[in-house]
N, C-alpha and C positions, 0 to 999 in steps of 0.2 A: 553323623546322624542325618536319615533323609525323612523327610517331614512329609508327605503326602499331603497334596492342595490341589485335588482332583477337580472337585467342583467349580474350583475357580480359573483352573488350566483349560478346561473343557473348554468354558466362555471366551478365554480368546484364542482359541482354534476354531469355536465358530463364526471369531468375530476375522477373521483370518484373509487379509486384503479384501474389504467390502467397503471400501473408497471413503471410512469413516477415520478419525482420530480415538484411539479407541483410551479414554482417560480411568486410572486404575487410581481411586481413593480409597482411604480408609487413616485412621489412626498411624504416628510416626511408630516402628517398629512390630508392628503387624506383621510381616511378610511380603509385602509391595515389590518390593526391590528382588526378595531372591524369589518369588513366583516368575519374573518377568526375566532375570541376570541369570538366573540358573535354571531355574523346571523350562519355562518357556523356550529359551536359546537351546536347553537339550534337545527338544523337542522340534525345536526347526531343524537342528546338524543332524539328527535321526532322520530327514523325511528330504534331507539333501541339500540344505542351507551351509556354503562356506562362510567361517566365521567373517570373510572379509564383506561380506553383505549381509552383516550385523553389525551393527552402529550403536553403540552403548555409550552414554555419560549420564553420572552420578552430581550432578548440579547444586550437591549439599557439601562436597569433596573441597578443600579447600586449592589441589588442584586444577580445579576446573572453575573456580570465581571468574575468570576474566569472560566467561559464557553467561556470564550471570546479565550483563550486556546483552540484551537480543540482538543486536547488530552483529554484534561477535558471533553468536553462538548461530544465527540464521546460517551466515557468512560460512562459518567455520564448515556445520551440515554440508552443505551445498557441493566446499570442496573434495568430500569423502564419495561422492557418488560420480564413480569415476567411468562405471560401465549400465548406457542407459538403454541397453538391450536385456537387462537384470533386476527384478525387485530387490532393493533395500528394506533391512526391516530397522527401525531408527528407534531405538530403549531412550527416552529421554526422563531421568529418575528426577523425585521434587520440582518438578517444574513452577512452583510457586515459585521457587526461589531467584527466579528471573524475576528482574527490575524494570520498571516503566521510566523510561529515558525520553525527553524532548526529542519531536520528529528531526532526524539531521537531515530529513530529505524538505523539512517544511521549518527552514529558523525563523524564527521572529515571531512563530505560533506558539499557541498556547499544547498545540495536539504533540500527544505522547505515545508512544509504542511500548509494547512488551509482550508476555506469550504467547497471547492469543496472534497476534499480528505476526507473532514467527510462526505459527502452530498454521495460520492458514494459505501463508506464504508456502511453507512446503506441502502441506496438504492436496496443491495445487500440482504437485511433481507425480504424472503417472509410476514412477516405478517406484513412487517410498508409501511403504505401508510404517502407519506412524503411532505410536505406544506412548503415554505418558503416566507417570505416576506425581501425584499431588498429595500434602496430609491435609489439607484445609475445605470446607465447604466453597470457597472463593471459586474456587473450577466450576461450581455447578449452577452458581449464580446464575439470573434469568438473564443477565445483560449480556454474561459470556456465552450461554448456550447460542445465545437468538444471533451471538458473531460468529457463533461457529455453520448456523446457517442449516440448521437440524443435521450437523456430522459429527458431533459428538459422541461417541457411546459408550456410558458408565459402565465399568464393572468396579464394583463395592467390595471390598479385601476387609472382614472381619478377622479380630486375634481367631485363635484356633479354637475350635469346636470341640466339645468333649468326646466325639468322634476320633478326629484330626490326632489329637493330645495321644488319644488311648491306642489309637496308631501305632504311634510313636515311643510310648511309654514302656518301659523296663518294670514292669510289675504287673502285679495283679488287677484286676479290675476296681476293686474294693479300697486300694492303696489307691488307686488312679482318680477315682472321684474323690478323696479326700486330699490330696497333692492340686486337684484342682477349684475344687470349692476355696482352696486358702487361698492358693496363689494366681490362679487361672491360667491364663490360654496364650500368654503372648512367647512369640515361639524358644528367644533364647530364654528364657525360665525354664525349659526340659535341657539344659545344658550347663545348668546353676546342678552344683552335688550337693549342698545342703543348704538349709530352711534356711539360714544365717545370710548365704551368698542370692539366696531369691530373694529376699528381705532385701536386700544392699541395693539389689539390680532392680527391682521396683522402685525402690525410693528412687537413686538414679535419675532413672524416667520422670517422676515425676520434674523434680527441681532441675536438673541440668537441661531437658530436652520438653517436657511438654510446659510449663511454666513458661520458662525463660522462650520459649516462643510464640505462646500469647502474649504477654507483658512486650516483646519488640515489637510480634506486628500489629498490635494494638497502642503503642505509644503507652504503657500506663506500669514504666519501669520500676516507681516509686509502692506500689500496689500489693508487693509479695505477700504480705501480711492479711490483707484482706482478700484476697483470691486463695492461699492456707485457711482460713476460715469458714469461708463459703463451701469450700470443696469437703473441710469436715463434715461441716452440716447438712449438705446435700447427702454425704458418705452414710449418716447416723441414722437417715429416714430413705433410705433406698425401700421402694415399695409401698411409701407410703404418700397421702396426698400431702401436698405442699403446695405453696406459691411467692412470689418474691415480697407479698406482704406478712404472709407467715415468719420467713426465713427473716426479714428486718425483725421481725418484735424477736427472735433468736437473737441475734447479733444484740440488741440491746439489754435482754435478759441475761443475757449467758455472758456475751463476750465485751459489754459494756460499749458498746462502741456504736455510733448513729451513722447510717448510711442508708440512702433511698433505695425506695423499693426497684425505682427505675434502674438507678446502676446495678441492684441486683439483676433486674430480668439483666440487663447490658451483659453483666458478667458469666449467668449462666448461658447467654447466647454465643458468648464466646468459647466457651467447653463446648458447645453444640458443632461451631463452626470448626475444632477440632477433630470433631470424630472421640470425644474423652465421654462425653454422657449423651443419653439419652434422653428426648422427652416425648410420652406418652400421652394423648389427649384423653379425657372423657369422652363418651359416645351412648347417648341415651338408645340402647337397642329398640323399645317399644317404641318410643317416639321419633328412629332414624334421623337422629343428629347432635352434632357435636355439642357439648355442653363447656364454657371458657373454663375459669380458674375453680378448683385449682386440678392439678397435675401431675403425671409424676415421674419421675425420675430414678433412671438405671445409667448404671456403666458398661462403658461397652467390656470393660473386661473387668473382672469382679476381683481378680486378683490386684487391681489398682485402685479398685475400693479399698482393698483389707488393706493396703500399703498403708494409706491415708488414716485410717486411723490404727498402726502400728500392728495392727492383728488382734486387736484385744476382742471389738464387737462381733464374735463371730457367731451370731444366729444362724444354723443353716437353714432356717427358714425364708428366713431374708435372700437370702443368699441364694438360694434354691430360686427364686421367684425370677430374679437377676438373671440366672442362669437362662433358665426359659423362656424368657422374653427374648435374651440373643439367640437363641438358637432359633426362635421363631422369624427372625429378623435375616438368619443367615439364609435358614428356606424360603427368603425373600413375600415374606407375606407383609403386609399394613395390619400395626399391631397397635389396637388402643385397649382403654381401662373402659369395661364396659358397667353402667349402672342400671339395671330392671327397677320401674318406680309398678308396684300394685299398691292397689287400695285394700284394708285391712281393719276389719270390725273388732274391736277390741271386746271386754268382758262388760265396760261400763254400757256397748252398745255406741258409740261414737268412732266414727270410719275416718283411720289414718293412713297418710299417707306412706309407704314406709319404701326407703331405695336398699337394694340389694346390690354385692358391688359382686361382677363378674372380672377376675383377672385380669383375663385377655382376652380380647376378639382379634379374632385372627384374620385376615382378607387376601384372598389370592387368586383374581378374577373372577372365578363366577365360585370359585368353594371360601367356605365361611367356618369355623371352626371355634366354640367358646370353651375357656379351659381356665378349671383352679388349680391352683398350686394348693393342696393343704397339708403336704411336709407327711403329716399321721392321721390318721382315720380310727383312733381306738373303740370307739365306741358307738351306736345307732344316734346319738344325742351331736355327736360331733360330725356326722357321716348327714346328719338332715342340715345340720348347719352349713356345711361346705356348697350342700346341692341346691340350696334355698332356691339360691337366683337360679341357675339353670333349670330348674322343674316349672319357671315362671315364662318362661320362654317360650311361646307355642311353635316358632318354624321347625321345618325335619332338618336344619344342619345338625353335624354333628356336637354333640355334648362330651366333656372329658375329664375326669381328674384326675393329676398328675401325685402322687403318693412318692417319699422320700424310698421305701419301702420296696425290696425288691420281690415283685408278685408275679402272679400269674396275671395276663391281661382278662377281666372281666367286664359284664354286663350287670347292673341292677333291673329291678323291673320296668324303670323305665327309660330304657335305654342307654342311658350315662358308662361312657367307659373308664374305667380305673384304671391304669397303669403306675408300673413303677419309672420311675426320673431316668435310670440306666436307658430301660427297652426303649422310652421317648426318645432320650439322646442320641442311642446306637441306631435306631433302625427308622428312616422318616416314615416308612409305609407302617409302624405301629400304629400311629392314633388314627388309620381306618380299617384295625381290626373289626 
C-alpha cells in the first residue's frame, strides 16, 4: 500500500539544498521516517541521486545505539562522505535520541555536547544537505533554534488527513469517514484488517511507545497511573473548555486522588511536548486578544482519543470538532477558540453582558476564516443558534459552518457558508466557495 504525503514531500523539495537543517516533527509513528526513507529517497533516485549519496540511519534502531554518542555518530557521518565533488543527502531518523555527553575535547568542564553540536558541525560541510526527523517539541525549543543560528527549517508531519486516509482506502467514502472518525489517521491503522487489530495497534502506541517515552524522558517512571488518568480526562472533554484547576477537582471527585494543579499543567505540557495533544487558546475577536484560562484541548489524532477511552464515548460531534481543528492545522493556519462578548437588553430591561463561543479562528497571514462545527442544523431554532456569534462579527472575512451532513455548498442571507465535513476535508479550496 502506497500512502500519498504530497503536501509534505512538496516542502522538502522545496526545501531541497538551501544551506538549511531541514528538522521533520510531528508525533512517533505519523509518517516521518517513510516520508523521508522511502517517498523522499524515491524521489531523489528519480531526478539522479545514487543511493550511495543517500546516508540514512534510524537512531531509534537498536543497531545503531553506539551513534546515539554524538561523537560516534559525527565521526562515523563524516567517514561516508567520501566524494567531495558530490552532494550527500544525510536522513538522520529520531534525532532526540542522541545524548549529551561531557565535552572529550574540554575534560575537567562542566560543557556538554549532543545534536545540535553534530547537527552544526556537518551543517558546516558544503556538499551535505542535511534532513532530521524528531518526535519531541525539544528540537524547536528557542535555545536550540537561536544554535542553529536561523538554519533550521521545520516541516510539521501530522497522522493522515482524511484526504490522505480516503487516498488510500479500500472503500466507499461513507465507510472511509466512519473507519476514520473511530480510529483515525495514523498510517499503519489502514493496514490493521479488523476493528479488533486497530483496537490492539492503538493501545500499543499508547502504553509501549508514547507513555513509556514520556515517563523516561521526563524521569517520572513511577507516574503511569496518573498520566492513564489525566489522558482519560482530557479524552472525555475534547472540545470543551478545561484547565488544570478544573481537571484537579476531576481527579479528586472522580478518581479520589489529590494532585496539583501545577503538575497537571507540568503533565499536560508533556503531551504537548509530544506532539499527542493539542492546546487551543481563547481569543476575544471584538476585543483582539488572547484571553488566559481556561482552554482547550484536541488530539492530534482522534483515533488515539477513542483508544483511550476503549471506543465507548463516541460522540461524533466531539469528534467531528477534533477532526477540524487538525485539518485546519495541517493547512497550516493559527487555530484558536474564539469568544464575541455583545451587550444584550433582556425583557426585565437590564443590559447583559452575554459571550458567544466561535469554534475556530483560523489565521493564515493576512486570511482569517471563523468556523462552527454543528454536526446537524435540523431546524431555523438550531441554525440561529449555531450562527449567533458569527452574525456578531462585523469584519468581511469569511463566515462558515461546517454540517456532518453531506450537502450542497450554500450561502444564507447573510453570507455564512454551510458545507458538509466530506467537501471541507476533500477539497481546501471549499470554504472560499
Amino acid at each position: 500500500m502506497v500512502i500519498q504525503r504530497n503536501h509534505y514531500l512538496q516542502k522538502l523539495i522545496d526545501r531541497r539544498e538551501n544551506g538549511m537543517v531541514k528538522v521533520i516533527t510531528g508525533i512517533r509513528r505519523c509518517g516521518k521516517s517513510y516520508l523521508l526513507f522511502e517517498l523522499y529517497h524515491q524521489y531523489l533516485n528519480a531526478d539522479g541521486i545514487e543511493d550511495d549519496y543517500i546516508i540514512e540511519m534510524a537512531l531509534d534502531e537498536d543497531e545503531n545505539a553506539r551513534y546515539r554518542n554524538p561523537s560516534e555518530l559525527g565521526s562515523y557521518i563524516r567517514s561516508l562522505l567520501k566524494d567531495k565533488n558530490k552532494m550527500y543527502y544525510v536522513f538522520l531518523d529520531e534525532i532526540q535520541k542522541v545524548s549529551e555527553i561531557p565535552n572529550p575535547y574540554l575534560p575537567g568542564t562542566d560543557e556538554k555536547i549532543g545534536f545540535v553540536d553534530v547537527l552544526l558541525g556537518l551543517m558546516k560541510i558544503k556538499n551535505v544537505d542535511l534532513y532530521v526527523t524528531g518526535s519531541n517539541s525539544k528540537m524547536l525549543s528557542t535555545d536550540i533554534l537561536t544554535e542553529f543560528r536561523g538554519r533550521g527549517d521545520e516541516v510539521r508531519v501530522n497522522p493522515l488527513s482524511f484526504r490522505e486516509f480516503y487516498g488510500a482506502y479500500s472503500g466507499d467514502k461513507r465507510n472511509a469517514w466512519r473507519d476514520y472518525f473511530t480510529f483515525g489517521g495514523m498510517p499503519l491503522v489502514l493496514k490493521q484488517k479488523t476493528g479488533e487489530d486497530k483496537s490492539r495497534y492503538l493501545h500499543t502506541l499508547f502504553d509501549k511507545i508514547y507513555l513509556d517515552d514520556i515517563m523516561s524522558r521526563h524521569s517520572i517512571l513511577n507516574k503511569k497511573n496518573v498520566l492513564d488518568d489525566l489522558l482519560d480526562i482530557v479524552s472525555s472533554c475534547v472540545g470543551s473548555l478545561t484547565n488544570p484547576s478544573k481537571i484537579q477537582k476531576t481527579f479528586a471527585s472522580v478518581k479520589g486522588t489529590a494532585i496539583s494543579d501545577d503538575t497537571i499543567s507540568r503533565y499536560l505540557d508533556y503531551f504537548n511536548d509530544a506532539f499527542l495533544l493539542y492546546q487551543a487558546k481563547r481569543y476575544d475577536v471584538k476585543g483582539r486578544k488572547y484571553i488566559g484560562s481556561p482552554q482547550k484541548y484536541y488530539y492530534s489524532d482522534v483515533g488515539l482519543r477513542n483508544a483511550r477511552l476503549n471506543f465507548r464515548q463516541q460522540e461524533e460531534n466531539h469528534i467531528m470538532e477534533n477532526i477540524i481543528y487538525n485539518e485546519l492545522r495541517v493547512r497550516e493556519f493559527d487555530v484558536d477558540v474564539g469568544i464575541v462578548t455583545v451587550n444584550s437588553r433582556g425583557e426585565d430591561g437590564v443590559s447583559r453582558r452575554i459571550n458567544h463561543e466561535v469554534d475556530f479562528v483560523a489565521n493564515r497571514a493576512s486570511q482569517r476564516y471563523y468556523i462552527q462545527s454543528a454536526f446537524a442544523i435540523p431546524d431555523e431554532q438550531k441554525r440561529a443558534q449555531e450562527t449567533a456569534s458569527l452574525k456578531c462579527i462585523a469584519d468581511s472575512f469569511r463566515k462558515i459552518v461546517v454540517v456532518r451532513e453531506n450537502i450542497i455548498p450554500w450561502h444564507d442571507e447573510s453570507g455564512i457558508l454551510y458545507i458538509g465535513i466530506e467537501d471541507f476535508l476533500l477539497d481546501e479550496r471549499a470554504i472560499d466557495f
